[in-house]
N, CA, C and O atoms as CSV, one atom per row, in Angstrom:
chain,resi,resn,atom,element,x,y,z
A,1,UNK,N,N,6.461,20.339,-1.471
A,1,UNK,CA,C,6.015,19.001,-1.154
A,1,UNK,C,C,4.526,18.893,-1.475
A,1,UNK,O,O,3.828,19.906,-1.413
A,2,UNK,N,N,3.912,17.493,-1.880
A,2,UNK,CA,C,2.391,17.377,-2.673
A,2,UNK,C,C,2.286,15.774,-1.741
A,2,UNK,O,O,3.047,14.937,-1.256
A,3,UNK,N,N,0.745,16.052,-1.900
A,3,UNK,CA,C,0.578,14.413,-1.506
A,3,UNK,C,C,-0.487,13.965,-2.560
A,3,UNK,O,O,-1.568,14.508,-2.788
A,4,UNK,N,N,0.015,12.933,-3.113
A,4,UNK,CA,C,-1.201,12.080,-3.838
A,4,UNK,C,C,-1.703,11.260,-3.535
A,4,UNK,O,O,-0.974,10.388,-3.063
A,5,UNK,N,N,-3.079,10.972,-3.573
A,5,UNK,CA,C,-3.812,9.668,-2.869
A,5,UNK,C,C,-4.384,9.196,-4.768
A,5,UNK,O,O,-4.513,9.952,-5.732
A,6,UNK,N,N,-4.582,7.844,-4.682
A,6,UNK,CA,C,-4.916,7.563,-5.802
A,6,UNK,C,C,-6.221,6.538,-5.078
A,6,UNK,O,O,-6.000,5.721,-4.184
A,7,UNK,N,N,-7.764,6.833,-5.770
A,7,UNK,CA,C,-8.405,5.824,-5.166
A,7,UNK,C,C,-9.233,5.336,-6.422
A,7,UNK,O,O,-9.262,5.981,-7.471
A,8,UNK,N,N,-9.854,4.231,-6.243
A,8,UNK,CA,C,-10.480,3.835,-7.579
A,8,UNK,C,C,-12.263,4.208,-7.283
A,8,UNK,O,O,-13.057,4.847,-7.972
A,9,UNK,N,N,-12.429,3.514,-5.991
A,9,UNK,CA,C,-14.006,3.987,-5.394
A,9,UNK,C,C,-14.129,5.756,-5.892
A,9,UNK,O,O,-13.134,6.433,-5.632
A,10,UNK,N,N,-14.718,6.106,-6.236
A,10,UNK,CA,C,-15.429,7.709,-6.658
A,10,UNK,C,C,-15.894,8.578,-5.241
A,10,UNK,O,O,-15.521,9.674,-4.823
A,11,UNK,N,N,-16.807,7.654,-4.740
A,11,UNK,CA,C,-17.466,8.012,-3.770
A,11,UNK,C,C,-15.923,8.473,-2.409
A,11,UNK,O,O,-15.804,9.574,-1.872
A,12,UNK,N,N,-15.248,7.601,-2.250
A,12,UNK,CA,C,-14.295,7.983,-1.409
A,12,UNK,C,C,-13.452,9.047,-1.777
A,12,UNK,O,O,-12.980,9.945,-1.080
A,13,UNK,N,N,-13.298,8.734,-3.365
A,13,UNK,CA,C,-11.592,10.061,-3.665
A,13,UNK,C,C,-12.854,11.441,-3.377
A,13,UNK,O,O,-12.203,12.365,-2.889
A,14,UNK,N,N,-14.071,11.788,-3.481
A,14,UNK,CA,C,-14.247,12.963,-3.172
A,14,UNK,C,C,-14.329,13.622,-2.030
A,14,UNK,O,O,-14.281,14.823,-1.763
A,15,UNK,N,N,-14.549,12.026,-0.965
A,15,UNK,CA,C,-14.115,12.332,0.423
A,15,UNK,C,C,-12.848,12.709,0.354
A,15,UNK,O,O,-12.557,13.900,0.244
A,16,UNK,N,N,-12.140,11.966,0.398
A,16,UNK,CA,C,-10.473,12.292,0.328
A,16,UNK,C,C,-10.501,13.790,-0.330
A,16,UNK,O,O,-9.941,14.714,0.260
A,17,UNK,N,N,-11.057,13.958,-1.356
A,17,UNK,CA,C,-10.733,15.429,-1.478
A,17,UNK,C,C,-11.488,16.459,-0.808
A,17,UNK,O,O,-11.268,17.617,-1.165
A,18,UNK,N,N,-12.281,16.262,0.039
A,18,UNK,CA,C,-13.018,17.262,0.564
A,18,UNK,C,C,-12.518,16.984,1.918
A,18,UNK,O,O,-11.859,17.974,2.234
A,19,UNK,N,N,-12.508,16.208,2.781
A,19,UNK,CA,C,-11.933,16.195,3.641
A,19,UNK,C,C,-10.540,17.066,4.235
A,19,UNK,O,O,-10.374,17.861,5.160
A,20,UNK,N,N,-9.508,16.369,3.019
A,20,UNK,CA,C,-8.131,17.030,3.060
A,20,UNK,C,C,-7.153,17.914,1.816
A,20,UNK,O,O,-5.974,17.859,1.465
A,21,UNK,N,N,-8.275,18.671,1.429
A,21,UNK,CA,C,-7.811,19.504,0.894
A,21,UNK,C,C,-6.554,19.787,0.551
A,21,UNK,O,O,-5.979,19.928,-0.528
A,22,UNK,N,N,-6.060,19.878,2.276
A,22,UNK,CA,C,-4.300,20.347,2.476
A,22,UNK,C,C,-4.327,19.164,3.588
A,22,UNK,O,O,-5.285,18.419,3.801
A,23,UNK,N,N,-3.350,19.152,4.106
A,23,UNK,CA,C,-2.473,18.380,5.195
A,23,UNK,C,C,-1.201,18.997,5.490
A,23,UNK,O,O,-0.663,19.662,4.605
A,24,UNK,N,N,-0.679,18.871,6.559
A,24,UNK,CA,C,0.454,19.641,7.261
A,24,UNK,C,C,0.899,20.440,5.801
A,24,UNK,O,O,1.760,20.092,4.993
A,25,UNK,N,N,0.091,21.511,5.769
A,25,UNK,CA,C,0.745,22.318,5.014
A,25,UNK,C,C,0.879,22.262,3.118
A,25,UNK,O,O,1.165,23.202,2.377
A,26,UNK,N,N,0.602,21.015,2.789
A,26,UNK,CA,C,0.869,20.411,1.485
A,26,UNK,C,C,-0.149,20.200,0.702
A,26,UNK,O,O,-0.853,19.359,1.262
A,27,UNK,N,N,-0.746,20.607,-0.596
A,27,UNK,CA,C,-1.553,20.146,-1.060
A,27,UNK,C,C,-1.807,18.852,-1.038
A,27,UNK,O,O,-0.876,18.145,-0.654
A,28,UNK,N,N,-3.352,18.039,-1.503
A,28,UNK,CA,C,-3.333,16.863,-1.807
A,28,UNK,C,C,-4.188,16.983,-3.100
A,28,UNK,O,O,-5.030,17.781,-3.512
A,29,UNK,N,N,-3.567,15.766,-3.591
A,29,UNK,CA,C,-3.678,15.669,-5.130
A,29,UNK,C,C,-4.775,14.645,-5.232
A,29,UNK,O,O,-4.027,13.768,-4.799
A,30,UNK,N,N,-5.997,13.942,-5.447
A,30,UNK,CA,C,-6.608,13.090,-5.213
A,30,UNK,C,C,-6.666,12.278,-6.969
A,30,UNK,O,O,-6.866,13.098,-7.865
A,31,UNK,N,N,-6.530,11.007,-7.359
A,31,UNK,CA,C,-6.848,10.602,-8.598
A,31,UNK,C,C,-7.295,9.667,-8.509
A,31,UNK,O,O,-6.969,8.641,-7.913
A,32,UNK,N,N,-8.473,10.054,-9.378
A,32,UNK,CA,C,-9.702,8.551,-9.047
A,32,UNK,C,C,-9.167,7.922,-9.983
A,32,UNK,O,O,-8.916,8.602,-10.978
A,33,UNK,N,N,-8.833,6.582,-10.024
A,33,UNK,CA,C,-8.604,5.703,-10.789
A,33,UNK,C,C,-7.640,3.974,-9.788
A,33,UNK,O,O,-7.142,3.896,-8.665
A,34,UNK,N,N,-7.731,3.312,-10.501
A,34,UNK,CA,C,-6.297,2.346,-10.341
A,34,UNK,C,C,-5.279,2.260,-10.167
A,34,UNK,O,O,-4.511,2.073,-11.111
A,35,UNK,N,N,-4.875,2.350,-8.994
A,35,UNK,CA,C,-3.177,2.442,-9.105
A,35,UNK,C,C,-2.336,2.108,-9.675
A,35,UNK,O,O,-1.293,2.679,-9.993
A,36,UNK,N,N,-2.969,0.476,-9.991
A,36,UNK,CA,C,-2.039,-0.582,-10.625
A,36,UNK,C,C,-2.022,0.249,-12.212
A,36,UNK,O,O,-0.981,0.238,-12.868
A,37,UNK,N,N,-3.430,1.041,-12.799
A,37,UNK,CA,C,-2.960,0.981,-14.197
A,37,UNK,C,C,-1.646,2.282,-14.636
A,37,UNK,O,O,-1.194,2.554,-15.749
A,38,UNK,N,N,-1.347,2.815,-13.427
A,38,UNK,CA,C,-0.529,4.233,-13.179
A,38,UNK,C,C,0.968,3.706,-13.661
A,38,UNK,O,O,1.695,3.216,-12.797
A,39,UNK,N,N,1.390,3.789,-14.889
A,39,UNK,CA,C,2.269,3.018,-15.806
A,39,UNK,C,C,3.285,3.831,-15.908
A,39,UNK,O,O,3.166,4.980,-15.484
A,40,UNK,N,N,4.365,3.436,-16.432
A,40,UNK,CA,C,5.480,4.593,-17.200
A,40,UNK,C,C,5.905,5.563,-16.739
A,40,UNK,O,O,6.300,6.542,-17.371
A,41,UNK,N,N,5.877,5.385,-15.232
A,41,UNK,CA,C,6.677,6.763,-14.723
A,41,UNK,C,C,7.675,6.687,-13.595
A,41,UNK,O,O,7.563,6.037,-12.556
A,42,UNK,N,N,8.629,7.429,-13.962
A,42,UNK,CA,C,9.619,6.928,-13.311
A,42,UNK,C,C,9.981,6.974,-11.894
A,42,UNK,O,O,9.278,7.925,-11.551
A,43,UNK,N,N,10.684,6.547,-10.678
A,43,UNK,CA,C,10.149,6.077,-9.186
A,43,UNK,C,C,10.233,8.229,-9.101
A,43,UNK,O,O,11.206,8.861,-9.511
A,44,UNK,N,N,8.833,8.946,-8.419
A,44,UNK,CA,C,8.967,10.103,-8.135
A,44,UNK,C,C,8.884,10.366,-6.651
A,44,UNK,O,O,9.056,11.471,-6.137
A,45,UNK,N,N,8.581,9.157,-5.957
A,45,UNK,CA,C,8.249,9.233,-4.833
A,45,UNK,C,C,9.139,9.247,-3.348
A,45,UNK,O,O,10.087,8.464,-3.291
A,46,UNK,N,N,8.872,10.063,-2.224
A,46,UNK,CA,C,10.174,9.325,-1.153
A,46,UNK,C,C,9.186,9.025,-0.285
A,46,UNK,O,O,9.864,9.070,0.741
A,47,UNK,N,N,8.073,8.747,0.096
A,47,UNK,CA,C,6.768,8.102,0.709
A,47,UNK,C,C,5.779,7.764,0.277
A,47,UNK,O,O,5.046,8.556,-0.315
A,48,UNK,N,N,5.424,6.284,0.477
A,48,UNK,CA,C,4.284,5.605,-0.175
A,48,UNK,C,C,3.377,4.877,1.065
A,48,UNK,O,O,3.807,3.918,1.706
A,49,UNK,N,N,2.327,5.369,1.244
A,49,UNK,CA,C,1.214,4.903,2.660
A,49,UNK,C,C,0.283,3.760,1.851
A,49,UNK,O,O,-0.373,3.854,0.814
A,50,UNK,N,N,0.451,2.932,2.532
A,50,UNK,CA,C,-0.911,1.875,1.129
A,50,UNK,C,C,-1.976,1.647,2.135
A,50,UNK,O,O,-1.891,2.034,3.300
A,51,UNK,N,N,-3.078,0.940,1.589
A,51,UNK,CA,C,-4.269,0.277,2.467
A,51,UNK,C,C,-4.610,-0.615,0.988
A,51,UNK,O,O,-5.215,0.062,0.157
A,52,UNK,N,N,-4.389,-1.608,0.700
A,52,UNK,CA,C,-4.763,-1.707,-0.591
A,52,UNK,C,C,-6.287,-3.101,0.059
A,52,UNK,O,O,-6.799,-3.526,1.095
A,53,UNK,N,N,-6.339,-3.202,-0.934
A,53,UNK,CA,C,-7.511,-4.760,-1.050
A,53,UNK,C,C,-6.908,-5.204,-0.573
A,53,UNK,O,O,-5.836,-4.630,-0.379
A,54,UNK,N,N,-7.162,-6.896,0.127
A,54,UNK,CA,C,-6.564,-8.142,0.160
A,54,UNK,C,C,-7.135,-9.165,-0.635
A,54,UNK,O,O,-6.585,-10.217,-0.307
A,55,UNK,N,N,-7.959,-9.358,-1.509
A,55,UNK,CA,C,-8.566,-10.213,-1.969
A,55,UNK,C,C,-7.431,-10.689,-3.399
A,55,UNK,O,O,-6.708,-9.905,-4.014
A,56,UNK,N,N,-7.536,-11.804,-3.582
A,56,UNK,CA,C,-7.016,-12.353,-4.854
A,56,UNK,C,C,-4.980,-11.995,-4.943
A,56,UNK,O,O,-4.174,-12.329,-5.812
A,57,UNK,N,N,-4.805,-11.322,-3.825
A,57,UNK,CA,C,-3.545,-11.154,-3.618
A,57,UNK,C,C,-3.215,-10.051,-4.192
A,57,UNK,O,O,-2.139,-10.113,-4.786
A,58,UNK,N,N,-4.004,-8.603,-4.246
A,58,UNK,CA,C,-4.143,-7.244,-4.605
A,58,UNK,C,C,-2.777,-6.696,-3.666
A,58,UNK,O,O,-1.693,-6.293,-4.088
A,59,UNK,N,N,-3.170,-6.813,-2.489
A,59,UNK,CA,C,-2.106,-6.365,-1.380
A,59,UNK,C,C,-0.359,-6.387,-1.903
A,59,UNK,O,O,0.542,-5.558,-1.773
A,60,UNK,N,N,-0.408,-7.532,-2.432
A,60,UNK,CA,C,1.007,-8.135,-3.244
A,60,UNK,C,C,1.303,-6.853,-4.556
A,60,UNK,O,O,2.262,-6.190,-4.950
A,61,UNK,N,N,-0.166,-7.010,-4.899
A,61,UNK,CA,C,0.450,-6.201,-6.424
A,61,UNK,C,C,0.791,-5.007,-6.193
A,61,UNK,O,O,1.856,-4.571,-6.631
A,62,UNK,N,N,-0.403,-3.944,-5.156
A,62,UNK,CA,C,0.053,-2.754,-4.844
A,62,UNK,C,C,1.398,-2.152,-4.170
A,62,UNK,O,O,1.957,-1.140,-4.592
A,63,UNK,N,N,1.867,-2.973,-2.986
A,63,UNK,CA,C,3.028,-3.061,-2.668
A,63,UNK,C,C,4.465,-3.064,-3.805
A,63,UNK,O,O,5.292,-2.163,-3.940
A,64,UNK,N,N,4.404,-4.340,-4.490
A,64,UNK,CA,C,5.505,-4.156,-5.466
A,64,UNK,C,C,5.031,-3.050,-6.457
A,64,UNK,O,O,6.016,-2.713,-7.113
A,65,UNK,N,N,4.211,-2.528,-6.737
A,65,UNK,CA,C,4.140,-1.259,-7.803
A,65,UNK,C,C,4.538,-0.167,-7.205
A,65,UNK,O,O,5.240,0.690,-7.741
A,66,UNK,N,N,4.105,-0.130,-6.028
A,66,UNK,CA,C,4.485,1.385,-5.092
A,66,UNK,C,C,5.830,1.403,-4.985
A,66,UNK,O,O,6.456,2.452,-5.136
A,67,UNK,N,N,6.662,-0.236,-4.598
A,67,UNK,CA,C,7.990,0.095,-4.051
A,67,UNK,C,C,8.377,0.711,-5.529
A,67,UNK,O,O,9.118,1.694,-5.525
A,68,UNK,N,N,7.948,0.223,-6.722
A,68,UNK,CA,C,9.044,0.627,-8.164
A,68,UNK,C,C,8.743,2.277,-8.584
A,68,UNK,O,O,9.312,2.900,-9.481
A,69,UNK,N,N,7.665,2.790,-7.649
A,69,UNK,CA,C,7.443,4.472,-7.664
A,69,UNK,C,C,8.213,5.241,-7.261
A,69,UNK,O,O,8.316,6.390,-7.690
A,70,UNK,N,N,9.169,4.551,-6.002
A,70,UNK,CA,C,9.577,4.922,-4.594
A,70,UNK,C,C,11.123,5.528,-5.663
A,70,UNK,O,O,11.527,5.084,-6.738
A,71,UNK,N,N,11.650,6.644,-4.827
A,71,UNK,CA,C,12.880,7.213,-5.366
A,71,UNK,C,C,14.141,6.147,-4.425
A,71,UNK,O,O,13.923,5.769,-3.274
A,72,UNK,N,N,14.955,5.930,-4.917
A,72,UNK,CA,C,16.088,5.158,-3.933
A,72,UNK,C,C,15.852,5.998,-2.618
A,72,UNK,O,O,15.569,7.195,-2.659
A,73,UNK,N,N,15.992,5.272,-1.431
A,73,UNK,CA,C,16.071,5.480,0.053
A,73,UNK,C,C,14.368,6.073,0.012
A,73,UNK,O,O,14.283,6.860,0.955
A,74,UNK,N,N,13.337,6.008,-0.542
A,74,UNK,CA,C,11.957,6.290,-0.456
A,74,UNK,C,C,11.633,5.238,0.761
A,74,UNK,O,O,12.324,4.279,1.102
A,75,UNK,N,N,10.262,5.731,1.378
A,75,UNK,CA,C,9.846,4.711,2.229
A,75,UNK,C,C,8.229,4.227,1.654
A,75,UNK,O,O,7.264,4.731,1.079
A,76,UNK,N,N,8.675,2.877,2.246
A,76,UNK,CA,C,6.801,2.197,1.846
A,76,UNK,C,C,6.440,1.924,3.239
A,76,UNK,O,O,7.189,1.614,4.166
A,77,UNK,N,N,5.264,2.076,3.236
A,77,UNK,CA,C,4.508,1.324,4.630
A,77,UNK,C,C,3.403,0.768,4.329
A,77,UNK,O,O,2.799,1.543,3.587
A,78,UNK,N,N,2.736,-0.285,4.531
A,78,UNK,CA,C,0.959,-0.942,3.381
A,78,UNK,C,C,0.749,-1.770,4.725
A,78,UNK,O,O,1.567,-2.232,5.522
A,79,UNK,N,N,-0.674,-1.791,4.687
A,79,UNK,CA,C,-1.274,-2.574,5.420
A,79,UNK,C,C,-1.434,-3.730,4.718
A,79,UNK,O,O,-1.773,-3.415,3.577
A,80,UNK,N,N,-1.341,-5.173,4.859
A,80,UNK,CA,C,-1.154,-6.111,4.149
A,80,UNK,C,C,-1.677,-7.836,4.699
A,80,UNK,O,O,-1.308,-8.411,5.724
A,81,UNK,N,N,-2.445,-8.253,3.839
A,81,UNK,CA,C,-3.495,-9.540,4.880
A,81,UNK,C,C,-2.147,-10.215,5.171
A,81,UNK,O,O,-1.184,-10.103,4.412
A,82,UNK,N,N,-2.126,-11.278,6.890
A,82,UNK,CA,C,-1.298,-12.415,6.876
A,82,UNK,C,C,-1.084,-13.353,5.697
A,82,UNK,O,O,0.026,-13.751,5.346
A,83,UNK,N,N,-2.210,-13.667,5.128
A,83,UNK,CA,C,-1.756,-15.080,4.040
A,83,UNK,C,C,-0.442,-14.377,3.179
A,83,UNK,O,O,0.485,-15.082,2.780
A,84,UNK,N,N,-0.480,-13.175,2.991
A,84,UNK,CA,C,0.547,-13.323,1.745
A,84,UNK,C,C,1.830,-12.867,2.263
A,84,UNK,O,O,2.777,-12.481,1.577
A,85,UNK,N,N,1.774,-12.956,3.730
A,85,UNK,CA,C,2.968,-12.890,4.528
A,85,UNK,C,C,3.749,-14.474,5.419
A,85,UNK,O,O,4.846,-14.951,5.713
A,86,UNK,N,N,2.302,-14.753,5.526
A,86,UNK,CA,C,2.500,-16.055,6.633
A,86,UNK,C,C,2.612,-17.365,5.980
A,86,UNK,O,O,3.538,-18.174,5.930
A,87,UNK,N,N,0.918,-17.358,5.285
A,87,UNK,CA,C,0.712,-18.694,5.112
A,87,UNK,C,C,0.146,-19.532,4.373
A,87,UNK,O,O,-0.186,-20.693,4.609
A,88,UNK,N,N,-0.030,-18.470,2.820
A,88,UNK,CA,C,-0.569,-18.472,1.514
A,88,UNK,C,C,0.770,-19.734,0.959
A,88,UNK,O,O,1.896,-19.619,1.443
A,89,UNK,N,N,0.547,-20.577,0.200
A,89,UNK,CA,C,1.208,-21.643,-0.111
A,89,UNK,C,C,1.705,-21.505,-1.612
A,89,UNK,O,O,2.647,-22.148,-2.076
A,90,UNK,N,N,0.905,-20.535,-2.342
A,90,UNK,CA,C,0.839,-20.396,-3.684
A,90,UNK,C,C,1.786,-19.486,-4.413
A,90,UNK,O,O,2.115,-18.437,-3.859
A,91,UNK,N,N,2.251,-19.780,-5.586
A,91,UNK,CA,C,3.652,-19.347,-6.098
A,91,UNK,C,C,3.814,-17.475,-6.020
A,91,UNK,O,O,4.842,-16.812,-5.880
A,92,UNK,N,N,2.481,-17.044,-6.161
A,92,UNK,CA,C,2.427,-15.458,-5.768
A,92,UNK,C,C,2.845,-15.060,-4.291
A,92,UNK,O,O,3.632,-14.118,-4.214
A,93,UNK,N,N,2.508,-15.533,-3.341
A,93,UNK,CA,C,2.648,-15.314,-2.253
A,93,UNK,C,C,4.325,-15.886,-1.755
A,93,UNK,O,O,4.721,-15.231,-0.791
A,94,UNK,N,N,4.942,-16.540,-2.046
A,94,UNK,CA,C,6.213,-17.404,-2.339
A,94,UNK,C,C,6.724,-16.421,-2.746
A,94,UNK,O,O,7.275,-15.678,-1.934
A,95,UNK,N,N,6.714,-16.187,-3.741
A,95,UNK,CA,C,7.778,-15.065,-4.605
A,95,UNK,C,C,7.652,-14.056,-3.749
A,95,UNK,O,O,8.702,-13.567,-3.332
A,96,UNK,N,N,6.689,-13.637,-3.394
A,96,UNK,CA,C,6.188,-11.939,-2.718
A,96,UNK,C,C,7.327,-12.468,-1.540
A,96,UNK,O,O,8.519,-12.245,-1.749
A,97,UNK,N,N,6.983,-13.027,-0.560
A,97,UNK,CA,C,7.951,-13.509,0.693
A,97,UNK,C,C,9.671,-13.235,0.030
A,97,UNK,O,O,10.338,-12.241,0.319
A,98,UNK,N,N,10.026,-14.080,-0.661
A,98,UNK,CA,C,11.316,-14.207,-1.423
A,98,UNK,C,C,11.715,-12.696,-1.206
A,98,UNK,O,O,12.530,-12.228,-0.412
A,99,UNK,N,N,10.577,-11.802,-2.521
A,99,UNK,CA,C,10.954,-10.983,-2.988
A,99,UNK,C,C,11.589,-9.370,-1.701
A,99,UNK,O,O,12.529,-8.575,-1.713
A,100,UNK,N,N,10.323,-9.655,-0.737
A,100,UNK,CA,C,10.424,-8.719,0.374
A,100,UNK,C,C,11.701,-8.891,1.218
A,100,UNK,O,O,12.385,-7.936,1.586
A,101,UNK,N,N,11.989,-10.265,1.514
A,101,UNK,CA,C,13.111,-10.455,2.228
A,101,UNK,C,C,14.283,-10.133,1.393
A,101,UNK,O,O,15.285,-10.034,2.101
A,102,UNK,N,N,14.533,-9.922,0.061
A,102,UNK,CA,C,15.445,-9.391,-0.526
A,102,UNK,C,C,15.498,-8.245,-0.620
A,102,UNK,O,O,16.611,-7.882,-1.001
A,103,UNK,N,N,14.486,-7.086,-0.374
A,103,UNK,CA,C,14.137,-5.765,-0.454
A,103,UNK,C,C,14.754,-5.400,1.093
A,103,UNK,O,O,15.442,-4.402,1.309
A,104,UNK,N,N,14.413,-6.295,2.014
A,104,UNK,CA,C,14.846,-5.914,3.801
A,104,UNK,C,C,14.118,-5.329,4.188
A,104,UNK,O,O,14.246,-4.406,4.992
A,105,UNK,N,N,12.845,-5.877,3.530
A,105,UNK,CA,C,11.271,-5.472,4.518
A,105,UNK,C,C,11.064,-6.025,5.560
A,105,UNK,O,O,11.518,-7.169,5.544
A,106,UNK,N,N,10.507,-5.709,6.632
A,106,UNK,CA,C,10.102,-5.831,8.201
A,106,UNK,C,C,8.486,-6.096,7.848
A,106,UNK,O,O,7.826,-5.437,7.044
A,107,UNK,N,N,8.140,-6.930,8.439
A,107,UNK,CA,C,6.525,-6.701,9.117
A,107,UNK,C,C,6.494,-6.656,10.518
A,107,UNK,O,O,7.286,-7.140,11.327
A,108,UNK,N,N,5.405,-5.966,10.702
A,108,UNK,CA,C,4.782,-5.753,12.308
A,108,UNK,C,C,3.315,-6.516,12.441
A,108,UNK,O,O,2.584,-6.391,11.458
A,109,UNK,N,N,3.052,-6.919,13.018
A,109,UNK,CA,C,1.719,-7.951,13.478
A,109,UNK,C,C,0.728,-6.478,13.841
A,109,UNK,O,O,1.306,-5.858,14.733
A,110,UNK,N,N,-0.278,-5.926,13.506
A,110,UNK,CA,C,-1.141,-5.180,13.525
A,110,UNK,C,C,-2.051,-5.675,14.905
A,110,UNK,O,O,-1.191,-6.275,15.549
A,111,UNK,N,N,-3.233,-5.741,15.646
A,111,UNK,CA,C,-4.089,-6.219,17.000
A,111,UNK,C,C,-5.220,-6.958,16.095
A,111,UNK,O,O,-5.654,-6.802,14.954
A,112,UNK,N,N,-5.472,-7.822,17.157
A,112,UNK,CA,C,-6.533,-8.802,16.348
A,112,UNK,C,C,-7.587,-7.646,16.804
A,112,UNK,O,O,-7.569,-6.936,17.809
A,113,UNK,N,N,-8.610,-7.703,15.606
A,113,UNK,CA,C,-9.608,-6.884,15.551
A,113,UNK,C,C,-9.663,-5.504,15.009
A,113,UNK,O,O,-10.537,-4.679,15.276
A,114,UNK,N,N,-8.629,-5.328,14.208
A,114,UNK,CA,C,-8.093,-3.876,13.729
A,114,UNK,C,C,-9.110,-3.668,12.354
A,114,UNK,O,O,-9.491,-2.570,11.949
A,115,UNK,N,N,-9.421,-4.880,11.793
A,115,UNK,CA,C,-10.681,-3.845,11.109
A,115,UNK,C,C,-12.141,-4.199,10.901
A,115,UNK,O,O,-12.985,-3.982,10.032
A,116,UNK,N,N,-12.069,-5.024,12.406
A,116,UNK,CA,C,-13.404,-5.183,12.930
A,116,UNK,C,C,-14.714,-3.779,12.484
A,116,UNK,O,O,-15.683,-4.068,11.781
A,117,UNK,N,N,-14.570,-2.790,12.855
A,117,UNK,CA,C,-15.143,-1.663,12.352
A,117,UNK,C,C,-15.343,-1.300,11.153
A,117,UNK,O,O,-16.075,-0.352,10.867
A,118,UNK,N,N,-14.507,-2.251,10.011
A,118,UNK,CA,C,-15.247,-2.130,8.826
A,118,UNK,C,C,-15.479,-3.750,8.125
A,118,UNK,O,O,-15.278,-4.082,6.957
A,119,UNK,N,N,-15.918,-4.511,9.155
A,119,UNK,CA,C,-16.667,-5.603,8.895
A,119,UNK,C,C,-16.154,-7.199,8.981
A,119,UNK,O,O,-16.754,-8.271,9.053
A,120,UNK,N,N,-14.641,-6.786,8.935
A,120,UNK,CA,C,-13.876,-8.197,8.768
A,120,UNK,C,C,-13.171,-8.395,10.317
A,120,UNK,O,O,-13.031,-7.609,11.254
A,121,UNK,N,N,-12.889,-9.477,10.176
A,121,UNK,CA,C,-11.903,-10.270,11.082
A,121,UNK,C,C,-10.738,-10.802,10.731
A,121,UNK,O,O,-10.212,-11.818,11.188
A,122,UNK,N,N,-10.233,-9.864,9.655
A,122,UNK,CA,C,-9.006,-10.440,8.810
A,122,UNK,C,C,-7.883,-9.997,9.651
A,122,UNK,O,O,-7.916,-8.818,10.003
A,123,UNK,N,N,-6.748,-10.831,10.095
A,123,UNK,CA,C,-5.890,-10.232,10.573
A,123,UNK,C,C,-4.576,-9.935,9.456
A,123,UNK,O,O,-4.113,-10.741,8.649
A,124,UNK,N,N,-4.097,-8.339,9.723
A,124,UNK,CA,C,-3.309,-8.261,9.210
A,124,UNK,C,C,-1.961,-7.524,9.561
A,124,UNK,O,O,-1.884,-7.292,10.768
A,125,UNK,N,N,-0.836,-7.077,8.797
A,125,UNK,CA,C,0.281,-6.987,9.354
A,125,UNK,C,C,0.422,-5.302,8.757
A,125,UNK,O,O,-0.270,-4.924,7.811
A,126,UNK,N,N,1.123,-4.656,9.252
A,126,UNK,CA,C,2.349,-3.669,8.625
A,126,UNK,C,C,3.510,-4.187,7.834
A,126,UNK,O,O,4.211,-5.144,8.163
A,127,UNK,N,N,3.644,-3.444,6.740
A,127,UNK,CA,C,5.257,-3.787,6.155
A,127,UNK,C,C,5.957,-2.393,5.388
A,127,UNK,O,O,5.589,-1.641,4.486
A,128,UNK,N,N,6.908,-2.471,6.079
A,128,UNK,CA,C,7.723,-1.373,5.859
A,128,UNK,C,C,9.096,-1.600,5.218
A,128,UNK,O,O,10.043,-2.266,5.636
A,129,UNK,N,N,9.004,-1.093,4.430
A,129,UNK,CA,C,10.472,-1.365,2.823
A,129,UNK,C,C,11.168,0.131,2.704
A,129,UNK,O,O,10.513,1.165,2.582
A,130,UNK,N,N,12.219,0.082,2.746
A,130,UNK,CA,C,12.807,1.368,2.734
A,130,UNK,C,C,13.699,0.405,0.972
A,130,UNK,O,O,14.189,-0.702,0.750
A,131,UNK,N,N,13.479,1.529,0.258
A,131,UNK,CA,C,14.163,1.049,-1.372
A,131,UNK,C,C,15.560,1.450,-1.294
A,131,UNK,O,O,16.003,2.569,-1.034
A,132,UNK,N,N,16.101,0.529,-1.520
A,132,UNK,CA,C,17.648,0.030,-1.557
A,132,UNK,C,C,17.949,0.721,-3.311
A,132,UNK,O,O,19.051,0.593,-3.844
């Protein structure tokens, strides 16, 4: 078993790699780059942890790229802003809704103030997709 974290910030993936070296036992694999540009490979995954952006509806993109990583019966879990769950009006956020409720994703309501500590007041949710 391996864990990969993929981060695009520099400054963090060397945290991430110095920090956690290993984890319960497992290497970790750290790759600085884009997730989104991580192309052409086929789903290798049976756990996917996200924290992605929320801005411009990032949250949306990382989610559907991770679930198409995921091996059948893989699990996703992403932290993910309300608008593109609740109350974003716009055809991205529409489809994303559509698309999750056809996947038999769950959200969980996260505590107001959860990432007060790194500056915002954004409230956001959990969503958890197990790939069908």
């Amino acid at each position: 078993v391996s864990i990969f974290a993929v981060e695009k910030n520099e400054a963090r993936a060397d945290a991430i790699k110095a920090e956690f070296p290993t984890t319960v036992g497992c290497p970790v694999f750290v790759i600085k780059g884009d997730f989104l540009a991580i192309k052409d490979m086929p789903p290798m995954y049976d756990f996917a942890l996200l924290n992605p952006p929320f801005e411009e509806g990032q949250d949306i993109d990382h989610v559907q790229h991770a679930y198409e990583l995921l091996k059948p019966g893989g699990v996703l879990v992403s932290v993910m802003g309300e608008g593109a769950l609740f109350f974003r009006g716009d055809k991205k956020a529409t489809n994303f809704r559509e698309w999750l409720e056809r996947a038999g994703g769950e959200s969980f309501p996260l505590p107001d103030g959860s990432f007060k500590e790194s500056g915002t007041g954004v409230k956001a949710r959990l969503v958890k997709i197990v790939h069908g």
